[in-house]
N, C-alpha and C positions, 0 to 999 in steps of 0.2 A: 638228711634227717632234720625236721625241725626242732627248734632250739626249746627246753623246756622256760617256763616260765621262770622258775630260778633263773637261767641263764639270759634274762630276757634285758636285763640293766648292761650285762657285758655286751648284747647283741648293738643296743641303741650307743654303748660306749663306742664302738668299733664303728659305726655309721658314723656317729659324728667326730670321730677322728678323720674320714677319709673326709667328710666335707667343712670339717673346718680346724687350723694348725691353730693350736690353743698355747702363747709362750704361757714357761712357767714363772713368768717374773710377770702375769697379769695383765701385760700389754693386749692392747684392741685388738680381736678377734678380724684377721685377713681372709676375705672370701675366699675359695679355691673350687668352686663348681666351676670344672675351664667352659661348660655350656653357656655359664651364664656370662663369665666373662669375654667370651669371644663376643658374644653378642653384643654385651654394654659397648665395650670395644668399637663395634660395629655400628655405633648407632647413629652413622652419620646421613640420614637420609631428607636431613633440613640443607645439608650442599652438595651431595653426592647427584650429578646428572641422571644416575638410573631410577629416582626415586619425584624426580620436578615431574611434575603439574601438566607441561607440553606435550605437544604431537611429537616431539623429538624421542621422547624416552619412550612413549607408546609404541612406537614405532619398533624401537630396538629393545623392548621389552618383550617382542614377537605377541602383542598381546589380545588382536584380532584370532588369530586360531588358536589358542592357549585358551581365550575363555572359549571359544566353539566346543573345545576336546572336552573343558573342564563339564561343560553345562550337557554334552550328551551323554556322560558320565552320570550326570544325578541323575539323567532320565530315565536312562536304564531300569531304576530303581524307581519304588517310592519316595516322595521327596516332597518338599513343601513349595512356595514361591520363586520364583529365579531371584528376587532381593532378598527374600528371606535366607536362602542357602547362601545365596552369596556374604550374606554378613554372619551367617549361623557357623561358615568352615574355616572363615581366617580373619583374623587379624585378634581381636578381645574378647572373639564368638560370641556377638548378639543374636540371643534366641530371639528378640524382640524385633527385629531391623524389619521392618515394612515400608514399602514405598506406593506411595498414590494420593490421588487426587484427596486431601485433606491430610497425609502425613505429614505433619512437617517434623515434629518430634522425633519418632522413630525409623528417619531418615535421613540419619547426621552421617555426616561422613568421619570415620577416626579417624588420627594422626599416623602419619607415615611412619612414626618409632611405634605405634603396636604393630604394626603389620613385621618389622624388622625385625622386633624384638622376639617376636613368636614365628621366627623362621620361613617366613610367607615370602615369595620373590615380588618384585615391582609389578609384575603385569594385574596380578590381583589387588593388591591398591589404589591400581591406575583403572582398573575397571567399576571398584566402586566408586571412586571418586564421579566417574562418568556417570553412571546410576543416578546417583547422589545430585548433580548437576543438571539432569535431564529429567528427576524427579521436580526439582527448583522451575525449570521450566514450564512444566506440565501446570504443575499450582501456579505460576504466577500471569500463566495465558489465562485458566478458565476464570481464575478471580479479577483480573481486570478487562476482560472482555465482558465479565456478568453485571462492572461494575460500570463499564463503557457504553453497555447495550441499555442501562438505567438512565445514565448522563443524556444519551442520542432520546431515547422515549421522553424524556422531562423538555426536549427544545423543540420536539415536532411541533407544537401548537404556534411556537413561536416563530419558527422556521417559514411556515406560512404564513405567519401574519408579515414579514419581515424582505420573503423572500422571492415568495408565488402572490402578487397582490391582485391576478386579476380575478374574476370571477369563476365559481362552479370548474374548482380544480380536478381534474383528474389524472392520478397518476399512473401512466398506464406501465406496470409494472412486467406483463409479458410472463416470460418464467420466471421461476424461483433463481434461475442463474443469474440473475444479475446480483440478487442479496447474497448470493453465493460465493460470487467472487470480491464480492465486498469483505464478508469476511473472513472468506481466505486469502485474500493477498493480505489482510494485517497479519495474520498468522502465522502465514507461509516465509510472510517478510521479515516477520518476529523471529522465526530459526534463523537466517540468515544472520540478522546481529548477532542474535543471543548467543551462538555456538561459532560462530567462523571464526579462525585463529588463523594467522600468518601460517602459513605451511602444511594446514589442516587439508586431508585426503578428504573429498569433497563429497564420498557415494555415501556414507551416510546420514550426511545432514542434506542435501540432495533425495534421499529416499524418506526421510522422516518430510522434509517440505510436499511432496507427494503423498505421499499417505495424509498427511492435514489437510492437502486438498481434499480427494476423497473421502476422509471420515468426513468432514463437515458440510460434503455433499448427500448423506446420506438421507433418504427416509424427505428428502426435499419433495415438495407438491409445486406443480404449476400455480401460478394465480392470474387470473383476469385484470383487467384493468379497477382499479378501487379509488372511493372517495380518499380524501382525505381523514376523516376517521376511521378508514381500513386502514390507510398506509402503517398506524402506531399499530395497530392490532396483528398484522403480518411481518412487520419487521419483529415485533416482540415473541412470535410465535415460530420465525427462523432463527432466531437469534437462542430461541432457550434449545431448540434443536441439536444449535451448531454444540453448546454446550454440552447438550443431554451426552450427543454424539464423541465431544473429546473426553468425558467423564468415564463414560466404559473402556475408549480406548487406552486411557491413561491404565489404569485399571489393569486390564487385557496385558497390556505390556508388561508393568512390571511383575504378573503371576508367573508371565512365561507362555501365557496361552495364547491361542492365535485369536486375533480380532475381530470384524467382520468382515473384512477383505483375505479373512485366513493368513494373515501376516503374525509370523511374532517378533521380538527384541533382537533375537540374532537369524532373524529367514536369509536365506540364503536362495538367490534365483535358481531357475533353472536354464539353461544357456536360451540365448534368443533366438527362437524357431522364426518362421516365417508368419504360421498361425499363430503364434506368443503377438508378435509384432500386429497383427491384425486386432486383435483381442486387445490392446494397450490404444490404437487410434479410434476404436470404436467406441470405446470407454469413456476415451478423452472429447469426445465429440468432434472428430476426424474424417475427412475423408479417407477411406479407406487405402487409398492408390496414393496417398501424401507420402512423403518420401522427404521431406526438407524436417520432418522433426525428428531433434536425438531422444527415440526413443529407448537410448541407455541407463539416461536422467529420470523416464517413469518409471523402471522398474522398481517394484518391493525389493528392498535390502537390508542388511543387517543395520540399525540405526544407528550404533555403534560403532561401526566400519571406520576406520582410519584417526580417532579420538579426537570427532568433530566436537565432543561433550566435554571434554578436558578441563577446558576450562571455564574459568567461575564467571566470566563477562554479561552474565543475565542481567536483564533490564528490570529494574522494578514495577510493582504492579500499578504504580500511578502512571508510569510512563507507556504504559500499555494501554493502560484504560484511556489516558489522552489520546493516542492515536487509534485507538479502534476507534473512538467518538468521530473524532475527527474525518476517519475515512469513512465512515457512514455518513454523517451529512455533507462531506464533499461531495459523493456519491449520488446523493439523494437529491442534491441543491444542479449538479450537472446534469441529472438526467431529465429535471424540465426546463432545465437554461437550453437546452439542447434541442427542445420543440420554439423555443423562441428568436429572435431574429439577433442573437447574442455570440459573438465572433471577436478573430485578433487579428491586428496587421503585423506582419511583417515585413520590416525596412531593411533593405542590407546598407550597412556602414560600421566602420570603424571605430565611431565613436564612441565609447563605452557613455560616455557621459551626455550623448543623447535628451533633449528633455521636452523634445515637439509636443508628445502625449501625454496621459496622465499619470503622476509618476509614482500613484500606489499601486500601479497594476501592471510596471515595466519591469522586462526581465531580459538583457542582454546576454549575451551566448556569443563569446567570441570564437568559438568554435564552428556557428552554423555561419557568425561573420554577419551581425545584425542585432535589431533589438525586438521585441514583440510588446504590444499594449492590446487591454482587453476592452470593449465597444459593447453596447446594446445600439441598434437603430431605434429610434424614436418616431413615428410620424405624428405631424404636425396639425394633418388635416390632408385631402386631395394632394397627391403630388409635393409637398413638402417634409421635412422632417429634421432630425441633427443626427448625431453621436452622443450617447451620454453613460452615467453608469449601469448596470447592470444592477438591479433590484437588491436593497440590502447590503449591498457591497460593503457600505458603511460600518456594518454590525459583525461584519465576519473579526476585525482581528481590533477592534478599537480605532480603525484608523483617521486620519483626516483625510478624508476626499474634497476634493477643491473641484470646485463645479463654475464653470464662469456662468456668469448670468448676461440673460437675455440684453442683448445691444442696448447702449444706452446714447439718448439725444447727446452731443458733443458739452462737453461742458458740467455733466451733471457725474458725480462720482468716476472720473476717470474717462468718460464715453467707455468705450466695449470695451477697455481692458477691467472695467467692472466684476468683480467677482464674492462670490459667497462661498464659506467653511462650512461644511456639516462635520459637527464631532460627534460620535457615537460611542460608548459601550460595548465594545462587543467580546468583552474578555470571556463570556461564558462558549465562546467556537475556538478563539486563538490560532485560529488560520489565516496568515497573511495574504490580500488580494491576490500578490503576483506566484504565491504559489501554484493561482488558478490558469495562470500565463503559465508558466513553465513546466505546467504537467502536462498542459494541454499541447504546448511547443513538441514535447519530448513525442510524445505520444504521435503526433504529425509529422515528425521525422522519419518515427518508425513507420505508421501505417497509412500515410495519409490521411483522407477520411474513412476510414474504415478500418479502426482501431478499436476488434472485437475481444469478447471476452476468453478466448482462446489464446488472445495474444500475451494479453495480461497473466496467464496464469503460468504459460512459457517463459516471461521474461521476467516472472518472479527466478525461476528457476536459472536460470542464466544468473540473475543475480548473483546466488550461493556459486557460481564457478565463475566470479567475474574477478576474485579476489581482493573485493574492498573497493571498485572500481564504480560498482550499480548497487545503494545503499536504499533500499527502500526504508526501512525503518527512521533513518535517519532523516530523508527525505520528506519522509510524515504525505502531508498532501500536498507537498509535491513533487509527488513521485509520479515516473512517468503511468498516461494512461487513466488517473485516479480522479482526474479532471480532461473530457475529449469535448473542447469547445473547438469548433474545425478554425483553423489558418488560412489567411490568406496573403503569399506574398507580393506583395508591392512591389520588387526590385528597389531601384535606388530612388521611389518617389517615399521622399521620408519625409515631406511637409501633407500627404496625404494623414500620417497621424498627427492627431490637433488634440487638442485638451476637451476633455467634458463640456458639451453644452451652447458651444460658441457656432457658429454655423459661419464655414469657413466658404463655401463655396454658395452660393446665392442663396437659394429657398432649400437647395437640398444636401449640404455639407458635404461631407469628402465619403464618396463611396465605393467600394471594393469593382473599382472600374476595370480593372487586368490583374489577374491573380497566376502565377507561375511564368517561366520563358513564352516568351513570346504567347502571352496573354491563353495558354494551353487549359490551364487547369481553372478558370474562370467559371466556366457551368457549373462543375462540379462541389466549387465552393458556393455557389450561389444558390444549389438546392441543399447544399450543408445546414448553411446559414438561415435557413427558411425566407429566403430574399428570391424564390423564386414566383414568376409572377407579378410583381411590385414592379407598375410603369416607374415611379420613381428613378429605379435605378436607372433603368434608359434614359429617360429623360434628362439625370442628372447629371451619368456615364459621357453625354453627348456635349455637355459643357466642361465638363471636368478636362476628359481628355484632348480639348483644344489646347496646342502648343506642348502638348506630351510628346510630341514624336511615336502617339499612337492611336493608329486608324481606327475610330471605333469602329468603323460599318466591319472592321475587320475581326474583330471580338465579337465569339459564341458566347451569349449569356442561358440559353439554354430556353428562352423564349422569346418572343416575338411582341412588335409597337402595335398597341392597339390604338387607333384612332376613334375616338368617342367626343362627343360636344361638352361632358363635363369633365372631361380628361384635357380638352382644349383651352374650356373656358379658364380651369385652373392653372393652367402656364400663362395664359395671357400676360401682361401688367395691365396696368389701373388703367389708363389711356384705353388698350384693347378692350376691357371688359365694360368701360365706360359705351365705349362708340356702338360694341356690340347690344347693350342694353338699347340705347336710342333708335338702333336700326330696328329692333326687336318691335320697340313701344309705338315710334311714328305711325305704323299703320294702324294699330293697335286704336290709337288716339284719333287718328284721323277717321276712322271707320265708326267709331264714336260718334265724334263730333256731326257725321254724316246723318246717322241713322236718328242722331237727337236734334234735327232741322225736321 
C-alpha cells in the first residue's frame, strides 16, 4: 500500500537511514551505497591492464565480436549513428557524440573512470577510443591533403619555370591513374604510420588502406595529354575528387551505413570464392589468371579488426599536408624527367664513403653493396656531350650543387680542378636530391624498369604487414617507387661516376657503356634512359670501354653505327677536318682559277 503523505517524512527518514549511518555525536556522514563504493574502489583503470590503450588488452577484452554483437543489436531496432549509439549507451551517455569529417568537438573520447565508474566492461571503451582515433584520422587526411593540393597548385608555375625548361611542355598525363596513385599511396601510407602499433592484427588497417585506395579512385575520368595550363586545372580537379570522395566516406562510416563500395565500419567478408577472387583482380586492374597477388590483403573488412586504431600515434595535419605536397610534385617532376635523357649509376663497392659523384644526389645501400648518383646527359653539339645535373635540382631542397666548370688553360684558377657553387632556395619543395636516388634505387630493385602503378599500390600494402620494416610515410619522397628514374649498373667501374660537368672521357664523358652481368641489361636501360639511338653513345662506348676487360662489339645497345659524313666529320680532330676541308676546296679552287683564265 502506498504510504500516505503524512507518512511521507518517516518514508524519506527510513531511505536515508539505509544510505547513510548518521552518528549521534555529529561526526562526518560515511557513504554506504556498497554500488557506489565497489565501484569508487574499483576505479583503477589509469593502471589496471584491462583498461590501457593497446592491441594487448583489445585483444583480451574479446572486443572485435563484442562490438559486432553489440552493433547487430541496435540494428535490429530503430537507432541512430553507430558513434552516436556508441557514445549515447555507455560510459557519461553522450546524446551529442557525433563523429565525422568536421567533428572534432563532439568527438572526444571520455576517460576510462566514466566508463568504470558506470559499470561499462573495457572492450566498450576500447572501441571508442578507436572511433575517436580513426575519427582524428579521417579529419586530419582531408584537411592536409586540401591544404597540400593548395601548397602543389601555388609551385606549378614555378615548377616549370624551374624544372621543364625546354620548350612547348606537354605533359602527357595518360589516365587519371597516375594522379591516382599519387594520392593514394600518401594516404594509404598515412594508415600505415598513423594506426600501426607493435603487435597490431594487421586486416584492418590493411582493409581501411584498400578501401582509400578505391574510394579515391572513384568517379576518376581519363585525360589526354595537356599543356601546362591543364596540368594545374586537372590536378586541382582530382585532387578536390579525391576529397569530395573521402568526405562521404568518412561520413558513411561513422553512421554505420554502407559506402559506395557497400562497405561499412564493421563488414565483415564473405569467404573467398573463386568468382570473389576474379571480381577483386579485375577491380585491381589485374590479369585475371595472376595468382602472385595476396588477394586476402584487398578484401573489405571490418576497419576495426584487431585495434589497428588504438592508438593515438596520428600525424599532424602539417605533416600531412608536407607530404602529400611533396609526393605530388616528386610525382609530377618524374614523370617528365622520365621522357628525358636523366638516369643513375650504379657502382658496387664497399665504401660507404665513396665520393667519385656528386654528392647531393648519393645514396649508398649497403645492402644492395653499392652506391647510386643521379645524371642528366647533356649534348654538346654532334657527337659530344657530359654528365650534369638534372634541371632544378638546385631548388628541390635548398642544396648546394657543385658543378665543376668547363676545363681550364693550366695555370688559370686551378686548370680543371676549377669549379662553381650554385646556391638556391629551395625551402618551398624540402625534398632532398638523393631522395630522388633512392626511391628510384628501391623501385629498380623491386621492378626493374617497369615499375608500374599496380606495384606501388601493392607495396603500399605490404607496407602495413611489414611491421615497421617498409615506412612510407616516413620515407616521404623517398619512398620506394615515388621517384622511377631507371638504373644503370656499372659493376665495379666506380670512376665511371664523376662529378657534374667535367667531361672525364674525351668529347663524350663517362657513359652507361655495360649495364647489368655481363653487360645483359644494357638495351634495356638505354631505351629507359631515352639514349636510345644517340651515336654518341657508340662512339663514346667504343673509347670508354678500352682497357675495361669489356668487348664492346660484344654489348647489345639496342641499335646500330650509323655511318654518315657529318657524323664522321664530327669525330675527326682538327688535323682530320683540317686536311679534309683542303681536299674538299683544292679542286674547288682549282676549277676556279681554270674557268677564270
Amino acid at each position: 500500500m502506498a504510504p500516505t503523505l503524512a507518512k511521507a517524512p518517516l518514508v524519506l527518514a527510513a531511505i536515508l537511514a539505509l544510505e547513510f549511518a548518521i552518528p549521534a555525536n555529529g561526526a562526518e556522514v560515511v557513504v554506504l551505497d556498497r554500488r557506489s563504493l565497489s565501484l569508487r574502489q574499483s576505479n583503477d583503470c589509469a593502471t589496471n591492464p584491462a583498461w590501457q590503450s593497446n592491441v594487448q588488452a583489445w585483444v583480451a577484452a574479446d572486443t572485435d565480436p563484442k562490438l559486432k554483437i553489440w552493433w547487430q543489436n541496435v540494428t535490429s531496432r530503430p537507432h541512430n549513428s553507430f558513434a552516436n549509439e556508441l557514445g549515447k549507451q555507455f560510459g557519461s551517455h553522450l546524446n551529442d557524440f557525433k563523429c565525422g569529417i568536421g567533428s572534432y568537438s563532439t568527438c572526444v573520447a571520455q576517460g576510462c573512470s566514466d566508463y568504470q565508474m558506470a559499470g561499462d566492461p573495457p572492450w566498450v571503451y576500447l572501441a571508442t577510443l578507436a572511433v575517436v582515433h580513426l575519427n582524428s584520422f579521417f579529419n586530419a587526411m582531408v584537411t592536409g591533403v586540401t591544404n597540400g593540393q593548395a601548397d602543389y597548385l601555388g609551385l606549378i608555375d614555378d615548377m616549370i619555370l624551374r624544372f621543364f625548361p625546354w620548350k612547348s611542355q606537354r605533359f602527357v598525363l595518360g589516365s587519371a591513374q597516375f594522379w591516382i596513385v599519387a594520392a593514394i599511396t600518401a594516404l594509404a601510407a598515412l594508415v600505415s604510420f598513423g594506426s600501426l602499433a607493435v603487435g597490431t592484427s594487421l586486416a584492418g588497417i590493411g582493409a581501411f588502406a584498400g578501401a582509400a585506395v578505391q574510394q579515391a579512385a572513384l568517379n576518376m575520368a581519363p585525360s589526354s595529354g595537356s599543356t601546362a595550363a591543364d596540368l594545374g586545372t586537372f590536378a586541382s580537379m582530382t585532387g578536390s575528387r579525391v576529397r569530395e570522395n573521402f568526405n562521404k566516406w568518412a561520413n558513411s562510416t561513422f553512421t554505420g551505413d554502407p559506402d559506395a563500395r557497400n562497405q561499412t565500419i564493421l563488414y565483415e567478408s564473405p569467404p573467398l570464392t573463386s568468382q570473389t577472387h576474379l571480381r577483386i583482380l579485375v577491380f585491381w586492374g589485374l590479369p585475371p589468371n595472376d595468382r602472385k597477388v595476396n588477394v586476402q590483403r584487398l578484401l573489405p573488412r571490418d576497419y576495426l579488426q584487431g585495434g589497428g586504431y588504438i592508438g593515438d600515434n596520428i600525424p599532424s595535419n602539417t605533416k600531412i599536408e608536407e607530404f602529400y605536397m611533396k609526393q605530388m610534385v616528386s610525382r609530377t617532376i618524374n614523370s617528365e624527367w622520365r621522357t628525358k635523357r636523366i638516369f643513375i649509376y650504379f657502382a658496387r663497392t664497399d665504401d660507404p664513403e665513396d665520393s667519385n659523384g656528386p654528392e647531393v644526389t648519393k645514396y649508398y645501400s649497403k645492402a644492395d653493396g653499392g652506391v647510386y648518383y643521379l645524371y642528366r646527359y647533356s649534348e654538346d653539339g654532334i657527337l659530344q656531350g657530359h654528365l650534369d645535373k638534372p634541371w632544378g635540382l638546385e631548388f628541390l631542397n635548398g642544396s648546394t650543387v657543385s658543378v665543376l666548370s668547363k676545363p681550364q688553360p693550366k695555370g688559370m684558377d686551378g686548370g680543371r680542378k676549377a669549379r662553381s657553387l650554385i646556391r638556391r632556395d629551395g625551402s618551398n619543395y624540402k625534398i632532398p636530391p638523393s631522395d630522388i636516388t633512392k626511391a628510384s634505387a628501391r623501385a629498380w630493385r623491386k621492378a626493374g624498369f617497369n615499375y608500374t602503378d599496380m606495384i606501388a599500390q601493392e607495396r603500399i600494402l605490404e607496407s602495413i604487414a611489414s611491421n615497421g620494416t617498409l615506412t612510407p610515410f616516413e620515407d616521404g619522397a623517398g619512398w620506394e617507387g615515388v621517384w622511377t628514374i631507371p638504373v644503370c649498373d656499372v659493376g665495379n667501374h666506380t670512376k665511371w661516376n664523376v662529378k657534374y660537368g667535367w667531361k672525364q672521357n674525351h668529347r663524350y664523358d663517362m657513359l652507361p657503356c655495360c649495364c647489368g652481368e655481363n653487360c645483359k641489361d644494357t638495351a634495356k636501360f638505354i631505351r629507359a634512359a631515352n639514349l636510345n639511338g644517340l651515336q654518341t653513345v657508340l662512339r663514346g662506348c667504343k673509347i670508354q670501354l678500352q682497357g675495361s676487360g669489356i668487348n664492346f662489339d660484344s654489348v647489345d645497345y639496342g641499335f646500330r653505327w650509323k655511318n654518315s659524313l657529318p657524323l664522321a666529320f664530327a669525330s675527326w680532330g682538327n688535323g682530320a677536318r683540317f686536311g679534309f676541308v683542303i681536299v674538299i676546296l683544292i679542286p674547288v679552287l682549282v676549277g676556279f682559277c681554270c674557268c677564270g683564265k
